[in-house]
N, C-alpha and C positions, 0 to 999 in steps of 0.2 A: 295413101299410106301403103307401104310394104313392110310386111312382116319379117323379118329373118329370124328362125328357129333357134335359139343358144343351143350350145351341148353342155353338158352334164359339167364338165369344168369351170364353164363361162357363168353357169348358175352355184358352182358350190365357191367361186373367187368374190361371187357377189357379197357383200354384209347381210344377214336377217336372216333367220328362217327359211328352210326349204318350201314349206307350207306357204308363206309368203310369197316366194320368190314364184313359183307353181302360179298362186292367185294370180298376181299378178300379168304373167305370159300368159293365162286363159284367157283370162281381160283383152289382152292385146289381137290374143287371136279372135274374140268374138267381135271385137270391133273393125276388123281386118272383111270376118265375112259380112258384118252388116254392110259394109260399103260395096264391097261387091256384087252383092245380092238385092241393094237398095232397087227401086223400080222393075225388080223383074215381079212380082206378084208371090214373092216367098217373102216369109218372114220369122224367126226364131230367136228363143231367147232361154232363161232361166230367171224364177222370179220367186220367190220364198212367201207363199197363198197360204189361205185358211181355208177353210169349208167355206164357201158363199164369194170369195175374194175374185177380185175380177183382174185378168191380166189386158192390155190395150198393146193390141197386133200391130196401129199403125200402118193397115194395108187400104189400100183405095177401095173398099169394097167388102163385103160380107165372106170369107172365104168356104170353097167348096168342101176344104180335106183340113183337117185339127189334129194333130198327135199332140197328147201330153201323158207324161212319165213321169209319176211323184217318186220322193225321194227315201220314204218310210216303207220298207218291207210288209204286204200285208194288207195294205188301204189301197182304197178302190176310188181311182181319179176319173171322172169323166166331165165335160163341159158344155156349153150351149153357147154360139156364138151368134156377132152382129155386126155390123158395118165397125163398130168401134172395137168391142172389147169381147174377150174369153171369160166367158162365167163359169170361175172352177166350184168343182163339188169333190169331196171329201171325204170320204166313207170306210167306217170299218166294215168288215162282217157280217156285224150284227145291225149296220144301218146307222148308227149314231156317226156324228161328225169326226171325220179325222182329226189327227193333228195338221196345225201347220208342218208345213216342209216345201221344200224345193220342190219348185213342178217346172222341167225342162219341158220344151214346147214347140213346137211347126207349126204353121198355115201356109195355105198356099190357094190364092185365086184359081 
């Protein structure tokens, strides 16, 4: 698959919502790099976690390097990983469970 970028006219000639039409070509482009990136020992995504929730990397192996970035101003994301999955944690301030929210996310063997 190859992606070609619209411009601004090719999205406002489209029917729906700008917000839609947006979603939509993020979509496209996320799946444009998982193919690209498939078998090299990276892997990324965006996945809407609670305190405790677990995301699945899909990489051959327990990875060496984790970034995750929640989506709530303010709350403190960290995680524990394994050959399968990212164990997300949650955190206000004061220590109690965050909200859900979007946690964008990297691994890399």
């Amino acid at each position: 698959m190859t992606y070609t970028a619209k411009t601004a006219k090719e999205l406002r000639e489209q029917g729906g919502s700008l917000l839609s039409k947006i979603a939509s070509e993020l979509a496209l482009i996320q799946a444009e790099l998982a193919s690209i990136i498939a078998g090299t020992g990276f892997a990324c995504g965006s996945e809407s976690v609670a305190d405790g929730g677990t995301i699945a990397h899909g990489l051959d192996g327990t990875p060496d390097v984790v970034i995750l970035t929640g989506s709530v101003a303010g709350e403190i994301i960290t995680g524990t990983v394994d050959a399968t999955n990212i164990t997300v944690s949650i955190k206000t301030n004061l220590g109690e469970a965050g909200q859900t929210q979007t946690v964008s996310w990297m691994a890399k063997l």
